[in-house]
N, C-alpha and C positions, 0 to 999 in steps of 0.2 A: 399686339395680336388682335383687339379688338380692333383697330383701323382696318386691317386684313378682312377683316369677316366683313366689316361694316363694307366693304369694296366690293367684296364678293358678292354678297349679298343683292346689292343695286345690281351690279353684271348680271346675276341669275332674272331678276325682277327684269329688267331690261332687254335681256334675251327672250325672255317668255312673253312680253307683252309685244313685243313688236314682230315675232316671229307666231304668235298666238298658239306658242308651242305649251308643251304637260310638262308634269315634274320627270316624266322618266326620259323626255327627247332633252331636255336641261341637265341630266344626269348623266347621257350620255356625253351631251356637247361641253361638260367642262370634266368630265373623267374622275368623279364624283359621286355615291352612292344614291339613289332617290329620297332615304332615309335623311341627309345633308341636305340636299336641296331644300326638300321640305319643313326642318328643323331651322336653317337659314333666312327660309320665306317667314315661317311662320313667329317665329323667337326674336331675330335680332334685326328685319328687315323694319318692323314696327318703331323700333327702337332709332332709328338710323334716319328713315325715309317714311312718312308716315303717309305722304301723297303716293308713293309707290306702292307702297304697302297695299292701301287702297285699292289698288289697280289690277294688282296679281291676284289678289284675295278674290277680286270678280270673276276675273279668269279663271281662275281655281275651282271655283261655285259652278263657273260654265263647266267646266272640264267633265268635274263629280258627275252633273247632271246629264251628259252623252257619252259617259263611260259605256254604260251598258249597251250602245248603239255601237261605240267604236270595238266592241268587245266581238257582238255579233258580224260586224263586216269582215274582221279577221277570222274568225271560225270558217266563213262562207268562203274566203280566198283559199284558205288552207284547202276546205275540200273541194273546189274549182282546181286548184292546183294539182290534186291525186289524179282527178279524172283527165287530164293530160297525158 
């Protein structure tokens, strides 16, 4: 079991750094809850890969950081979209 996870884990870590994607576009693309993703990155990825670990963990930090930007651009499309 933990081989599985330990797999999983890098695939997540690897998906998101190379496609500079979030934990919810990673939760979509492996059919996965974001709760798991995150739990995966954060718990057993350390454990496994500590260079990746590393890597996601930045990405992560960026993410946190232009959440509330990427929040506001969706707001703005939704109501761009009514007024059509």
């Amino acid at each position: 079991m933990t081989e599985g996870k330990d797999d999983r884990a890098r695939a997540l870590a690897l998906y998101m750094i190379e496609s500079g994607g979030t934990v919810r576009s990673a939760a979509a693309k492996f059919g996965i809850s974001k709760s798991t993703v995150h739990k995966e990155l954060v718990e057993t990825l350390p454990h496994c890969s500590p260079a990746l670990f590393r890597q996601v963990r930045e990405l992560m930090e960026r993410n946190k950081s232009e959440r509330h930007i990427r929040g506001g651009m969706a707001t703005r499309r939704k109501y761009l979209s009514r007024e059509e």
